[in-house]
C-alpha positions, 0 to 999 in steps of 0.5 A: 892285283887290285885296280890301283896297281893295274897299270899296263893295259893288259893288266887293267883288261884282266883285272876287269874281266876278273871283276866281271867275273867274280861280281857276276857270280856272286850276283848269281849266286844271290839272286838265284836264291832269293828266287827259291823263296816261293818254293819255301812257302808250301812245305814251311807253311804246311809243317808251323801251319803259317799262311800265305800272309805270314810268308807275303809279310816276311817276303815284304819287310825282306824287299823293303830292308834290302832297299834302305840297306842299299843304301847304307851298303852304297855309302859304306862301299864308297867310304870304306870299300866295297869288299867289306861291305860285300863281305859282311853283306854275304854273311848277313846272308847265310846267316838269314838262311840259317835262322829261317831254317830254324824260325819256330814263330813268326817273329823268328820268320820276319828277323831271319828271313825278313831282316837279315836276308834283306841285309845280306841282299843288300850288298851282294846284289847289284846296287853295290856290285854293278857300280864295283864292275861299272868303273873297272871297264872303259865307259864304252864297254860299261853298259854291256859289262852291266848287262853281262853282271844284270844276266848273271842274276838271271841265270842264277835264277834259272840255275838255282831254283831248280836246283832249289827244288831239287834240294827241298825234293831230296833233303827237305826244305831244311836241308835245302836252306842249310845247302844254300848258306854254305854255298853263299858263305864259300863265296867270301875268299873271292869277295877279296877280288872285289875290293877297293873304293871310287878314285877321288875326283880330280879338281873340283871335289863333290862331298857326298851329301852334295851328290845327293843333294843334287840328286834329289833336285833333279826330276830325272832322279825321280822319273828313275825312282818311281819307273824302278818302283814298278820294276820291283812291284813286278818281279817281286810278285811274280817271284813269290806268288806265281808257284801258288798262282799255278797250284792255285790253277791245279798244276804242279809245283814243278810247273812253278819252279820251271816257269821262274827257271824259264824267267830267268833263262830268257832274260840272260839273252834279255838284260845282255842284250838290254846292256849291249843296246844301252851302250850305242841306243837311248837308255831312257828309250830302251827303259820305256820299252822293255816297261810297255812289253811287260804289260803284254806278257801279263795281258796273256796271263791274265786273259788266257787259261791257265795251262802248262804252255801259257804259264812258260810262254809268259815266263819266256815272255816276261824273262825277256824284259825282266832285269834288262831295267839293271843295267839301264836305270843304273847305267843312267845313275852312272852316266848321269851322276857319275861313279864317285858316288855311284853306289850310294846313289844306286842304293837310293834309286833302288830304294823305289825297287824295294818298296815297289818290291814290298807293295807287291808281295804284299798286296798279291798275299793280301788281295789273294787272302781276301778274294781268292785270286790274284787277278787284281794284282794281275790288272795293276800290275798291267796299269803300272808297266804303262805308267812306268813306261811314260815315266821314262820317257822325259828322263834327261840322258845328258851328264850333270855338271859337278854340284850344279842341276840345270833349270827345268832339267 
Protein backbone atom coordinates (compact mmCIF):
# COMPACT_ATOMS: atom_id res chain seq x y z
CA UNK A 1 0.00 0.00 0.00
CA UNK A 2 1.88 3.16 -1.19
CA UNK A 3 -0.22 6.62 -0.02
CA UNK A 4 -1.64 7.18 -3.65
CA UNK A 5 -3.69 3.51 -3.23
CA UNK A 6 -4.54 4.79 0.69
CA UNK A 7 -7.98 5.59 -0.09
CA UNK A 8 -10.12 4.61 3.16
CA UNK A 9 -9.34 6.54 6.18
CA UNK A 10 -8.27 3.57 7.89
CA UNK A 11 -6.00 2.73 5.21
CA UNK A 12 -4.36 6.51 5.16
CA UNK A 13 -4.28 6.20 9.48
CA UNK A 14 -2.09 2.85 8.76
CA UNK A 15 -0.01 3.71 6.05
CA UNK A 16 1.00 6.86 8.19
CA UNK A 17 1.81 5.28 11.25
CA UNK A 18 3.87 2.67 8.95
CA UNK A 19 5.81 5.53 7.66
CA UNK A 20 6.29 7.23 11.08
CA UNK A 21 7.51 4.06 12.12
CA UNK A 22 10.09 3.00 9.41
CA UNK A 23 11.18 6.91 8.94
CA UNK A 24 11.73 6.90 12.68
CA UNK A 25 13.88 3.99 12.42
CA UNK A 26 15.83 4.38 10.25
CA UNK A 27 16.47 8.38 11.66
CA UNK A 28 17.49 6.02 14.79
CA UNK A 29 19.50 4.10 13.40
CA UNK A 30 21.50 7.04 11.43
CA UNK A 31 21.74 9.38 13.84
CA UNK A 32 22.66 6.70 16.63
CA UNK A 33 25.68 6.11 14.75
CA UNK A 34 26.79 9.10 13.71
CA UNK A 35 26.90 9.82 17.53
CA UNK A 36 29.69 7.05 17.97
CA UNK A 37 32.21 8.95 16.19
CA UNK A 38 33.76 10.66 19.08
CA UNK A 39 34.13 7.04 20.77
CA UNK A 40 36.41 6.40 17.32
CA UNK A 41 38.76 8.99 17.76
CA UNK A 42 40.91 7.37 20.73
CA UNK A 43 41.72 3.88 19.67
CA UNK A 44 42.14 5.11 15.76
CA UNK A 45 43.90 7.89 16.77
CA UNK A 46 46.11 5.74 19.12
CA UNK A 47 46.76 2.78 16.42
CA UNK A 48 47.80 5.41 12.78
CA UNK A 49 49.24 8.01 15.50
CA UNK A 50 46.55 10.70 13.89
CA UNK A 51 45.52 13.55 16.07
CA UNK A 52 42.71 15.27 17.39
CA UNK A 53 42.90 17.84 14.10
CA UNK A 54 42.86 15.08 11.68
CA UNK A 55 39.34 13.42 13.19
CA UNK A 56 38.13 17.57 13.92
CA UNK A 57 38.74 17.81 9.98
CA UNK A 58 37.17 14.61 8.75
CA UNK A 59 34.43 15.19 11.22
CA UNK A 60 34.15 18.79 9.59
CA UNK A 61 34.12 17.98 5.82
CA UNK A 62 31.50 14.92 6.84
CA UNK A 63 28.90 17.73 8.53
CA UNK A 64 29.60 20.26 5.53
CA UNK A 65 29.19 17.32 2.60
CA UNK A 66 25.91 16.15 4.50
CA UNK A 67 24.71 19.74 4.51
CA UNK A 68 25.15 20.54 0.52
CA UNK A 69 23.81 16.97 -0.08
CA UNK A 70 20.83 17.45 1.44
CA UNK A 71 20.11 19.31 -0.47
CA UNK A 72 20.92 17.55 -3.81
CA UNK A 73 18.98 14.61 -1.40
CA UNK A 74 15.87 16.87 -1.26
CA UNK A 75 15.58 17.78 -4.66
CA UNK A 76 16.03 14.09 -5.83
CA UNK A 77 13.53 13.14 -3.29
CA UNK A 78 11.00 15.56 -4.72
CA UNK A 79 11.63 14.76 -8.56
CA UNK A 80 12.24 11.46 -8.41
CA UNK A 81 11.20 9.77 -5.00
CA UNK A 82 12.31 9.58 -2.03
CA UNK A 83 12.86 5.74 -1.73
CA UNK A 84 15.47 6.13 -3.90
CA UNK A 85 17.25 8.74 -2.49
CA UNK A 86 17.04 7.01 1.19
CA UNK A 87 18.21 3.86 -0.57
CA UNK A 88 21.09 5.17 -2.15
CA UNK A 89 21.74 7.39 0.67
CA UNK A 90 21.89 4.17 3.09
CA UNK A 91 24.28 2.74 0.89
CA UNK A 92 26.53 5.80 0.79
CA UNK A 93 26.46 5.13 4.25
CA UNK A 94 27.58 1.64 4.92
CA UNK A 95 29.82 1.87 2.61
CA UNK A 96 31.64 5.10 4.69
CA UNK A 97 31.87 2.96 7.50
CA UNK A 98 33.65 0.35 5.55
CA UNK A 99 36.21 2.41 4.16
CA UNK A 100 36.78 4.24 7.48
CA UNK A 101 37.42 0.95 8.76
CA UNK A 102 39.97 0.41 6.20
CA UNK A 103 41.51 4.10 5.99
CA UNK A 104 45.58 3.78 6.35
CA UNK A 105 46.25 7.84 5.47
CA UNK A 106 44.45 10.66 6.07
CA UNK A 107 43.23 11.11 2.75
CA UNK A 108 41.49 7.69 3.21
CA UNK A 109 39.67 9.29 6.59
CA UNK A 110 38.42 12.31 4.77
CA UNK A 111 36.70 10.36 1.55
CA UNK A 112 35.43 7.50 3.62
CA UNK A 113 34.45 8.87 6.91
CA UNK A 114 34.53 12.59 5.60
CA UNK A 115 32.49 12.23 1.80
CA UNK A 116 30.81 9.32 1.68
CA UNK A 117 29.30 9.28 5.42
CA UNK A 118 28.47 12.68 4.73
CA UNK A 119 26.36 11.60 1.64
CA UNK A 120 24.82 8.66 3.37
CA UNK A 121 23.58 11.17 6.27
CA UNK A 122 22.41 13.24 3.72
CA UNK A 123 19.30 11.10 2.68
CA UNK A 124 18.65 9.18 5.75
CA UNK A 125 18.44 11.63 8.20
CA UNK A 126 15.75 14.22 8.63
CA UNK A 127 15.80 16.82 5.89
CA UNK A 128 14.71 14.13 3.77
CA UNK A 129 12.82 12.05 5.95
CA UNK A 130 10.53 14.45 8.12
CA UNK A 131 9.13 15.97 4.83
CA UNK A 132 8.52 12.02 3.53
CA UNK A 133 6.32 11.50 7.43
CA UNK A 134 5.24 15.53 7.28
CA UNK A 135 2.77 14.83 4.20
CA UNK A 136 1.36 11.44 5.22
CA UNK A 137 -0.39 12.84 8.32
CA UNK A 138 -3.05 15.56 8.50
CA UNK A 139 -1.74 19.11 9.15
CA UNK A 140 -2.77 18.93 12.99
CA UNK A 141 -1.22 15.99 13.82
CA UNK A 142 2.17 16.88 11.62
CA UNK A 143 4.29 19.01 14.24
CA UNK A 144 3.78 15.97 16.71
CA UNK A 145 4.50 13.33 14.01
CA UNK A 146 7.86 15.37 13.22
CA UNK A 147 8.74 15.33 16.83
CA UNK A 148 8.18 11.70 17.34
CA UNK A 149 10.62 10.98 14.05
CA UNK A 150 13.02 14.38 15.80
CA UNK A 151 13.13 11.53 19.28
CA UNK A 152 13.82 8.69 17.11
CA UNK A 153 17.20 10.31 16.48
CA UNK A 154 17.51 10.85 20.15
CA UNK A 155 17.11 7.73 21.08
CA UNK A 156 19.27 6.40 18.54
CA UNK A 157 21.67 8.04 19.95
CA UNK A 158 21.25 6.97 23.60
CA UNK A 159 20.62 3.65 22.16
CA UNK A 160 23.63 3.22 19.90
CA UNK A 161 26.48 4.87 21.61
CA UNK A 162 26.62 2.71 24.32
CA UNK A 163 26.11 -0.15 22.20
CA UNK A 164 28.91 1.42 20.13
CA UNK A 165 31.05 1.40 22.88
CA UNK A 166 30.36 -1.91 23.75
CA UNK A 167 31.03 -3.14 20.38
CA UNK A 168 34.55 -1.30 20.23
CA UNK A 169 35.05 -2.62 24.22
CA UNK A 170 34.41 -6.49 22.61
CA UNK A 171 35.33 -6.42 18.78
CA UNK A 172 37.68 -3.34 18.79
CA UNK A 173 37.07 -0.28 16.88
CA UNK A 174 37.18 -2.30 13.53
CA UNK A 175 34.94 -4.79 14.43
CA UNK A 176 32.63 -2.43 15.62
CA UNK A 177 32.71 -0.21 12.37
CA UNK A 178 32.01 -3.44 10.01
CA UNK A 179 28.64 -4.20 12.94
CA UNK A 180 27.43 -0.74 12.26
CA UNK A 181 27.46 -1.10 8.44
CA UNK A 182 25.53 -4.24 8.21
CA UNK A 183 22.92 -3.03 10.46
CA UNK A 184 22.63 0.41 8.15
CA UNK A 185 22.68 -1.91 5.04
CA UNK A 186 19.66 -4.31 6.47
CA UNK A 187 17.70 -1.24 6.55
CA UNK A 188 17.13 -1.10 2.74
CA UNK A 189 14.18 -3.61 2.14
CA UNK A 190 12.03 -1.43 4.40
CA UNK A 191 13.22 1.92 2.48
CA UNK A 192 10.60 0.34 -0.15
CA UNK A 193 7.74 1.79 2.72
CA UNK A 194 8.89 4.97 2.14
CA UNK A 195 8.65 5.52 -1.39
CA UNK A 196 6.69 8.08 -3.31
CA UNK A 197 6.99 11.58 -4.21
CA UNK A 198 5.15 15.22 -3.26
CA UNK A 199 1.38 15.20 -4.83
CA UNK A 200 1.73 18.13 -7.85
CA UNK A 201 -0.24 20.96 -6.47
CA UNK A 202 -3.73 21.74 -7.93
CA UNK A 203 -4.23 24.85 -10.04
CA UNK A 204 -1.56 27.12 -10.03
CA UNK A 205 1.89 25.29 -10.49
CA UNK A 206 5.32 26.49 -8.65
CA UNK A 207 8.20 25.19 -10.65
CA UNK A 208 11.08 24.40 -8.28
CA UNK A 209 13.29 27.18 -8.77
CA UNK A 210 10.59 29.47 -8.03
CA UNK A 211 10.23 28.05 -4.77
CA UNK A 212 13.49 28.72 -4.13
CA UNK A 213 13.51 31.72 -5.50
CA UNK A 214 10.81 32.87 -3.26
CA UNK A 215 12.77 31.41 -0.31
CA UNK A 216 15.88 33.09 -0.62
CA UNK A 217 13.86 36.70 -0.88
CA UNK A 218 12.11 36.00 2.31
CA UNK A 219 13.95 37.31 5.63
CA UNK A 220 12.07 34.53 7.26
CA UNK A 221 14.35 31.88 5.41
CA UNK A 222 17.24 33.52 6.38
CA UNK A 223 16.58 34.17 10.36
CA UNK A 224 15.73 29.87 9.93
CA UNK A 225 19.00 29.55 8.31
CA UNK A 226 21.49 31.25 10.54
CA UNK A 227 19.20 30.26 13.83
CA UNK A 228 19.81 26.49 12.60
CA UNK A 229 23.62 27.59 12.11
CA UNK A 230 23.81 27.43 15.71
CA UNK A 231 21.94 24.21 16.10
CA UNK A 232 24.53 22.61 14.52
CA UNK A 233 27.66 24.43 15.79
CA UNK A 234 26.18 23.34 19.15
CA UNK A 235 25.69 19.29 18.62
CA UNK A 236 28.16 18.77 16.24
CA UNK A 237 31.04 20.01 19.12
CA UNK A 238 29.20 18.39 21.91
CA UNK A 239 29.06 15.20 19.82
CA UNK A 240 32.64 14.92 18.84
CA UNK A 241 34.43 16.65 21.49
CA UNK A 242 32.89 16.17 24.74
CA UNK A 243 34.31 12.41 25.30
CA UNK A 244 37.74 14.07 25.20
CA UNK A 245 36.38 17.12 27.06
CA UNK A 246 35.89 14.52 29.90
CA UNK A 247 39.16 12.40 29.55
CA UNK A 248 40.87 15.75 29.24
CA UNK A 249 39.20 16.38 32.72
CA UNK A 250 40.77 12.67 34.35
CA UNK A 251 37.51 10.81 34.00
CA UNK A 252 36.93 7.76 31.94
CA UNK A 253 35.67 7.13 28.43
CA UNK A 254 32.86 5.55 29.84
CA UNK A 255 31.73 8.87 31.60
CA UNK A 256 31.80 10.35 27.92
CA UNK A 257 29.57 7.79 26.10
CA UNK A 258 27.05 7.77 28.76
CA UNK A 259 26.73 11.62 29.04
CA UNK A 260 26.03 11.63 25.13
CA UNK A 261 23.76 8.26 25.80
CA UNK A 262 22.11 10.72 28.48
CA UNK A 263 21.76 13.71 25.64
CA UNK A 264 20.03 11.66 23.54
CA UNK A 265 17.83 10.22 26.32
CA UNK A 266 16.41 13.44 27.63
CA UNK A 267 15.81 14.62 24.47
CA UNK A 268 13.29 11.75 23.46
CA UNK A 269 11.05 13.56 26.02
CA UNK A 270 12.32 17.08 24.63
CA UNK A 271 12.09 16.92 20.59
CA UNK A 272 8.57 14.93 21.48
CA UNK A 273 7.35 17.49 23.60
CA UNK A 274 8.95 20.37 21.17
CA UNK A 275 6.96 18.79 18.23
CA UNK A 276 3.75 18.11 20.45
CA UNK A 277 3.91 22.01 21.73
CA UNK A 278 4.41 23.22 17.93
CA UNK A 279 1.43 21.77 16.94
CA UNK A 280 -0.94 24.31 19.21
CA UNK A 281 1.92 27.15 20.42
CA UNK A 282 4.35 29.63 18.29
CA UNK A 283 6.95 27.64 16.35
CA UNK A 284 9.14 30.66 16.38
CA UNK A 285 8.44 31.19 20.26
CA UNK A 286 9.20 27.75 21.35
CA UNK A 287 12.55 27.96 18.66
CA UNK A 288 13.67 31.09 20.57
CA UNK A 289 13.41 29.45 23.84
CA UNK A 290 14.66 25.92 23.46
CA UNK A 291 17.98 28.26 21.79
CA UNK A 292 18.08 30.89 25.10
CA UNK A 293 18.08 27.16 27.60
CA UNK A 294 21.04 25.98 25.89
CA UNK A 295 23.20 28.93 27.04
CA UNK A 296 22.47 27.78 30.88
CA UNK A 297 23.32 24.16 30.24
CA UNK A 298 26.82 25.17 28.79
CA UNK A 299 26.99 28.43 31.73
CA UNK A 300 27.13 24.89 34.14
CA UNK A 301 29.77 23.53 32.02
CA UNK A 302 31.72 25.87 31.95
CA UNK A 303 31.68 27.38 35.34
CA UNK A 304 31.39 24.28 37.39
CA UNK A 305 34.07 21.66 37.97
CA UNK A 306 34.21 18.97 35.96
CA UNK A 307 33.09 15.86 37.64
CA UNK A 308 31.02 12.93 37.05
CA UNK A 309 27.55 14.64 38.29
CA UNK A 310 28.22 17.91 36.28
CA UNK A 311 29.06 16.32 33.13
CA UNK A 312 25.30 14.17 33.36
CA UNK A 313 23.38 16.94 34.80
CA UNK A 314 24.48 18.88 31.46
CA UNK A 315 23.98 16.07 29.34
CA UNK A 316 20.59 15.89 30.86
CA UNK A 317 20.22 19.49 30.34
CA UNK A 318 21.41 20.00 26.92
CA UNK A 319 19.21 16.67 25.71
CA UNK A 320 16.17 18.49 26.72
CA UNK A 321 16.63 21.04 24.04
CA UNK A 322 18.97 19.30 21.64
CA UNK A 323 16.94 18.46 18.61
CA UNK A 324 13.34 19.94 19.92
CA UNK A 325 15.01 22.72 17.05
CA UNK A 326 14.11 19.24 14.11
CA UNK A 327 10.57 19.41 13.97
CA UNK A 328 10.27 23.19 14.71
CA UNK A 329 12.44 24.91 12.17
CA UNK A 330 11.27 22.37 9.49
CA UNK A 331 7.55 22.51 10.74
CA UNK A 332 8.18 26.23 9.89
CA UNK A 333 9.88 25.15 6.22
CA UNK A 334 6.57 23.32 5.84
CA UNK A 335 4.12 25.57 7.20
CA UNK A 336 5.60 28.50 5.63
CA UNK A 337 6.73 27.01 2.13
CA UNK A 338 4.33 24.25 1.91
CA UNK A 339 5.44 20.51 1.19
CA UNK A 340 5.47 20.32 -2.91
CA UNK A 341 8.80 21.30 -2.43
CA UNK A 342 9.55 20.72 1.25
CA UNK A 343 12.67 18.41 1.03
CA UNK A 344 14.55 20.55 -1.22
CA UNK A 345 13.91 23.53 1.01
CA UNK A 346 14.69 21.61 4.28
CA UNK A 347 18.04 20.36 2.80
CA UNK A 348 18.94 24.05 2.04
CA UNK A 349 18.12 25.42 5.58
CA UNK A 350 19.94 22.52 6.89
CA UNK A 351 22.85 23.64 4.79
CA UNK A 352 23.07 26.64 7.59
CA UNK A 353 23.01 23.25 10.22
CA UNK A 354 26.03 21.83 8.42
CA UNK A 355 28.36 24.66 8.10
CA UNK A 356 27.39 25.58 11.93
CA UNK A 357 28.21 21.77 12.18
CA UNK A 358 31.74 22.31 10.47
CA UNK A 359 32.51 25.61 12.42
CA UNK A 360 32.18 23.81 15.41
CA UNK A 361 34.09 20.70 15.17
CA UNK A 362 36.33 22.31 13.50
CA UNK A 363 37.10 25.28 15.63
CA UNK A 364 36.90 23.03 19.40
CA UNK A 365 40.06 20.51 17.43
CA UNK A 366 41.70 23.79 16.43
CA UNK A 367 41.51 25.98 19.57
CA UNK A 368 41.95 22.70 21.59
CA UNK A 369 45.30 21.91 19.47
CA UNK A 370 46.17 25.63 20.08
CA UNK A 371 45.28 26.20 23.82
CA UNK A 372 44.73 23.00 25.55
CA UNK A 373 41.33 23.52 26.26
CA UNK A 374 38.11 24.12 25.12
CA UNK A 375 36.61 26.82 26.93
CA UNK A 376 36.62 29.05 24.41
CA UNK A 377 34.38 27.02 22.21
CA UNK A 378 32.46 26.76 25.50
CA UNK A 379 31.87 31.02 25.78
CA UNK A 380 31.13 31.15 21.85
CA UNK A 381 29.13 28.41 21.84
CA UNK A 382 27.26 30.50 24.91
CA UNK A 383 27.07 33.98 22.71
CA UNK A 384 25.63 32.13 19.76
CA UNK A 385 22.71 30.08 21.84
CA UNK A 386 21.75 34.12 22.73
CA UNK A 387 22.05 35.40 19.33
CA UNK A 388 20.26 32.44 17.83
CA UNK A 389 17.53 33.17 20.19
CA UNK A 390 16.72 36.56 18.97
CA UNK A 391 17.23 35.58 15.41
CA UNK A 392 13.72 33.76 15.73
CA UNK A 393 11.97 35.88 17.07
CA UNK A 394 10.89 37.91 13.90
CA UNK A 395 10.35 34.94 11.97
CA UNK A 396 6.97 35.29 10.14
CA UNK A 397 4.90 32.24 11.03
CA UNK A 398 2.25 33.24 8.48
CA UNK A 399 1.87 30.85 4.80
CA UNK A 400 3.41 32.21 1.78
CA UNK A 401 1.10 32.88 -1.19
CA UNK A 402 1.90 30.72 -4.13
CA UNK A 403 5.19 32.31 -6.12
CA UNK A 404 4.55 35.68 -4.05
CA UNK A 405 6.98 37.17 -0.78
CA UNK A 406 5.03 40.01 0.93
CA UNK A 407 6.91 43.19 1.29
CA UNK A 408 8.72 43.55 4.65
CA UNK A 409 7.47 39.93 5.39
Amino acid sequence: MTQATANTPEQKDQYAVRTILIGTFIVLLAMGTRATFGLFMQPMGLEHNWPREVFSMAFAIQNLVWGFGAIGAGMMADRFGSGRTIALSAVFYACGLVGTRYATSVSDLYLSAGVLVGLGQAGTTFAVILPVIARTVPVASRSTAMGIASAGGSLGQFLVVPTGQLLIDTYQWTGAYWIMSVVLASTLPLIWFLRGKPAAAVGQQQSLLSAISQALKHPTFHFLFWSYFVCGFHTAFITLHLPSFVTDAGLNASTGAIAIALIGLFNVFGSFSAGKMGGTHSKKNLLAFLYFMRAFGILWILVMPTTTFVVYVFAAWMGLFWLGTVPLTLGLIAQIYGLRYAATLSGMVFLGHQLGSFSGVWLGGKVQAITGSYDLVWWIGIALALIAAALCLPVKEKPLALGLTPAGA
